[in-house]
C-alpha positions in Angstrom: -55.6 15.6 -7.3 -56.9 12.7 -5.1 -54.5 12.3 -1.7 -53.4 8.7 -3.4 -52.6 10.5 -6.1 -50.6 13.4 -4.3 -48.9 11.0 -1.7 -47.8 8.5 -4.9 -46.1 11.4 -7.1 -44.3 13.0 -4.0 -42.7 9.8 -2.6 -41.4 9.1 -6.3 -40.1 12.8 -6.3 -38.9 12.4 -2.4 -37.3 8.6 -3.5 -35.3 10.4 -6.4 -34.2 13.4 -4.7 -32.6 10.7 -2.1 -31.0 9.1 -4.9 -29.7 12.2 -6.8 -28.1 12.7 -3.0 -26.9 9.4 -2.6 -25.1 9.0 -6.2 -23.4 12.6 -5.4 -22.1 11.4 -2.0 -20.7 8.5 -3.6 -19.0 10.1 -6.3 -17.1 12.3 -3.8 -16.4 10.1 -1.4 -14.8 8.1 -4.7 -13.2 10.9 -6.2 -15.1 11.1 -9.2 -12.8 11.0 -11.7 -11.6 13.3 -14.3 -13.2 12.7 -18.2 -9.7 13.3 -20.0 -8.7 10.6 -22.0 -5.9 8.0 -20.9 -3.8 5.0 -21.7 -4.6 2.3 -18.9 -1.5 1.3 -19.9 0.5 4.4 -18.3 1.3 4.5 -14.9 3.4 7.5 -15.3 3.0 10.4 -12.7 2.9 11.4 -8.9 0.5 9.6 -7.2 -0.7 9.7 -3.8 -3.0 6.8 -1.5 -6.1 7.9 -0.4 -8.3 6.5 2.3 -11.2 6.6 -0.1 -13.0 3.2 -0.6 -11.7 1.2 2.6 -13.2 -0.3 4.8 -14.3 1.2 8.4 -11.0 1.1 10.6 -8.9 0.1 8.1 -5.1 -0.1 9.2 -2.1 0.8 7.5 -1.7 -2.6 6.3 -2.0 -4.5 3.6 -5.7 -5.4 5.3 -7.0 -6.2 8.6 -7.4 -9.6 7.9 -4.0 -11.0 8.9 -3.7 -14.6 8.3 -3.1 -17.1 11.0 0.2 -17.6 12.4 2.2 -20.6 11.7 4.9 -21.9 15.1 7.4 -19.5 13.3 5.4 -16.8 12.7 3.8 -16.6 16.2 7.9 -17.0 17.5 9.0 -13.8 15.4 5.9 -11.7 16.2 6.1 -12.6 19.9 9.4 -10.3 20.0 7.8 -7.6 18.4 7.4 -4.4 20.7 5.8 -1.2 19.7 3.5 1.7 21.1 0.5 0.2 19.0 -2.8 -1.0 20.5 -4.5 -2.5 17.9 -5.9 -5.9 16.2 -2.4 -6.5 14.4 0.2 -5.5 17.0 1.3 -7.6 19.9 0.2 -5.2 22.5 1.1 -1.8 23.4 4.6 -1.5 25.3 4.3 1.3 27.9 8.2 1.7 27.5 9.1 3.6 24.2 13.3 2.2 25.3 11.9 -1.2 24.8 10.0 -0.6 20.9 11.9 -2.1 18.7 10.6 -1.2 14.9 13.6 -1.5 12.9 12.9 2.1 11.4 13.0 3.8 14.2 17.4 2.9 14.1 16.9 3.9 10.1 16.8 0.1 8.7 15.3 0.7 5.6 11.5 0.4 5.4 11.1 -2.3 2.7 8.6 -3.6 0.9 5.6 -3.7 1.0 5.7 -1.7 4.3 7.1 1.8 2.6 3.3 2.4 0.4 1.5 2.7 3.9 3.8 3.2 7.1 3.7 4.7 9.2 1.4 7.2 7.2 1.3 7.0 3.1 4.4 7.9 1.2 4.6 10.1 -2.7 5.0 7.0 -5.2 5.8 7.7 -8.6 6.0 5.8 -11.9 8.2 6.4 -14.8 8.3 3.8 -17.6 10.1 2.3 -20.3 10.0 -0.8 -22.3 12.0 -2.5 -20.3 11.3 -1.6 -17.1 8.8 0.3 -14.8 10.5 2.2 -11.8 8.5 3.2 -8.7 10.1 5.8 -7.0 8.7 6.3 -3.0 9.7 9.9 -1.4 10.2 7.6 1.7 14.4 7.4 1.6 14.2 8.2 -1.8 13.7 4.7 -2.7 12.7 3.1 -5.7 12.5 -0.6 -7.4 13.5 -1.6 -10.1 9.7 -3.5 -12.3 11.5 -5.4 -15.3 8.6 -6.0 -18.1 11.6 -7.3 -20.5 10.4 -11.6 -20.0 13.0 -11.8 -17.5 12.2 -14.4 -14.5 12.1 -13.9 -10.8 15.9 -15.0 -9.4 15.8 -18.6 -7.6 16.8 -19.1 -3.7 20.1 -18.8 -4.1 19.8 -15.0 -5.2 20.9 -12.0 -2.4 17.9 -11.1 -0.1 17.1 -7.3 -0.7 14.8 -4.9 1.6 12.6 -4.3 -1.3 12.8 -7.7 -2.9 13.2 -8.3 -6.5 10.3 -7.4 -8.8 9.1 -8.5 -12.6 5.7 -7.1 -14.3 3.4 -8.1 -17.2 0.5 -6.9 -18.5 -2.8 -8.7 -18.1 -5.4 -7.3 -20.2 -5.6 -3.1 -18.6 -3.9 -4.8 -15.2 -0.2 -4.4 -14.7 0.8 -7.7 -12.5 3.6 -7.5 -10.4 5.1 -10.3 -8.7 8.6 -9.9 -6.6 10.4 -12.1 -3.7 13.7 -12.5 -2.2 13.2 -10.1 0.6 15.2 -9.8 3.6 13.5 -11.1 6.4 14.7 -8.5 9.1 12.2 -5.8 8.1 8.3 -5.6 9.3 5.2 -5.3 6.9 3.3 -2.5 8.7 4.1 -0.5 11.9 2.4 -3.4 14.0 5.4 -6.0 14.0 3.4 -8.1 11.4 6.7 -10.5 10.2 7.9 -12.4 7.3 10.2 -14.4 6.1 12.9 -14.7 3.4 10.1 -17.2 1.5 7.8 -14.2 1.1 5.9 -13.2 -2.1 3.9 -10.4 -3.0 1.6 -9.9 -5.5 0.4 -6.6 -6.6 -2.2 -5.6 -9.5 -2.7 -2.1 -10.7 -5.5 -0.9 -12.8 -5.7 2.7 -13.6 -9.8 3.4 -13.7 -9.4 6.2 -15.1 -7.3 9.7 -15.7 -6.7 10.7 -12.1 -7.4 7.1 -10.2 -5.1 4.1 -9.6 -6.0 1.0 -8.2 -4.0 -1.4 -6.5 -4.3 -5.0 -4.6 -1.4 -6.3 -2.8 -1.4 -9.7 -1.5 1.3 -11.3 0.1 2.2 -15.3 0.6 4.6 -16.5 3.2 4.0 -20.5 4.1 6.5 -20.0 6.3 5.0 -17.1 8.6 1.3 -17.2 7.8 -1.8 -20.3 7.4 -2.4 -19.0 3.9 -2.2 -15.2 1.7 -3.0 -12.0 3.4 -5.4 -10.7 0.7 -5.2 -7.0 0.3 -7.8 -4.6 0.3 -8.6 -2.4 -3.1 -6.4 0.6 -2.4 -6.8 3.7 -4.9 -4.7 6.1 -5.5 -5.2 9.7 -6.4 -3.2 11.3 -9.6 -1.0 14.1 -8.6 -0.2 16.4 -11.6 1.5 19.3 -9.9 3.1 17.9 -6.5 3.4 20.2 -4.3 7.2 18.4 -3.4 10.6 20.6 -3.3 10.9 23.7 -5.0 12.3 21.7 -8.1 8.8 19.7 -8.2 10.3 16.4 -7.3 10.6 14.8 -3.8 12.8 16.2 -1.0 15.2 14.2 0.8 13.2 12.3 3.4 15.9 10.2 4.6 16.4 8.9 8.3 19.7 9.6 9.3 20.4 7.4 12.5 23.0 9.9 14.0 20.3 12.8 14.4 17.9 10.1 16.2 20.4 9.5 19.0 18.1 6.5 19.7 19.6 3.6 21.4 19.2 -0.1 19.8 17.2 -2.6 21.9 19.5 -5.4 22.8 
């Protein structure tokens, strides 16, 4: 065998041990996912965010790319105090008397803040054909997905901390659109605000068995120049949550008496 000839036949084997290597990184650092069969069309189970597909220093937000403040928006975030130095907050305040994130007096978390601050929550999905509920282990919250044709309520509804939510089914993507959210909460643990005229829009694929996608993006003319796009989130299937002793979620709830923290004036 000439040198060409040796040097030619080892790169090819060199090039597809490389990508052999390559294609097995990826498929762990994706959670290669699980060959039992599946409805897409079943969300039910435990499932659990992973960090797996986002982007280099990737927040717990909705994204990093936080649309532009409108006069309103920049008013309400201006007030915003926590401990955080990073690209969303408003600085870092050296004095933990003066942080003022509503949860840390036990105001409920609200959506869409509860699936990612301050660290991911246990979601679950039960269904029926009326409704999908997504339970958080957060408060031992949940919301209330109508899929019966109902409509989103108009202006004059009650604001809610978790808003109001309808769902339909687009093809293998369950859409979920909900508004009517009470404007006193904060979307991450950065003081990123909102208004009462917020909408969110999520859209949930399952990929496959074990894996859940989901894209949340969230309007509010009133706070921000145009939507906060979401980044692809996935979620990993949890079939035997390691929870309470009853398998379920324990009673994560924030009591403000055992906090003994004083509210900010």
């Amino acid at each position: 065998m000439g040198f060409l000839e040796w040097s030619s036949e080892m790169l090819n084997r060199l090039m597809g041990g490389i990508l052999t290597v390559a294609l097995a990184s990826s498929l762990i650092a994706c959670g290669a996912g699980s060959s039992k069969p599946f409805d897409p069309h079943d969300l039910t189970g435990y499932w659990d965010l992973t960090n797996d597909g986002l982007p280099a220093g990737a927040l717990n937000s909705t994204s990093n790319n936080r649309p532009q403040m409108t006069p309103a928006g920049l008013a309400a975030f201006s007030k915003t105090k926590t401990g955080e130095a990073t690209a969303l907050s408003n600085g870092s305040s050296p004095n933990e008397k003066e942080w003022n994130d509503p949860i840390r007096w036990c105001d409920p978390t609200g959506f869409p803040r509860i699936m990612w601050s301050p660290a991911p929550t246990g979601m679950r999905f039960a269904q029926n054909d009326d409704e999908v509920i997504q339970f958080f282990q957060n408060n031992r919250t949940w919301r209330d997905i109508w899929i019966d044709g109902r409509k989103l309520p108009g202006e004059d509804a009650d604001t809610r901390w978790h808003g109001y939510a309808v769902g339909r089914w687009e093809g293998d993507t369950f859409v979920v659109n909900s508004n009517n959210f009470t404007d006193t909460t904060w979307l991450d643990q950065y003081g990123s605000p909102h208004s009462n005229q917020m909408t969110v829009e999520e859209r949930y694929r399952r990929v496959d068995y074990d894996h859940l996608e989901m894209i949340l993006n969230i309007t509010d003319p009133q706070t921000y120049v145009g939507t906060w796009n979401g980044d692809k989130k996935i979620f990993q299937l949890v079939e035997k949550p390691t929870r309470s002793t009853f398998g379920d979620f324990p009673e994560e709830i924030c009591v403000w008496s055992e906090t003994r923290r004083e509210i900010p004036q």
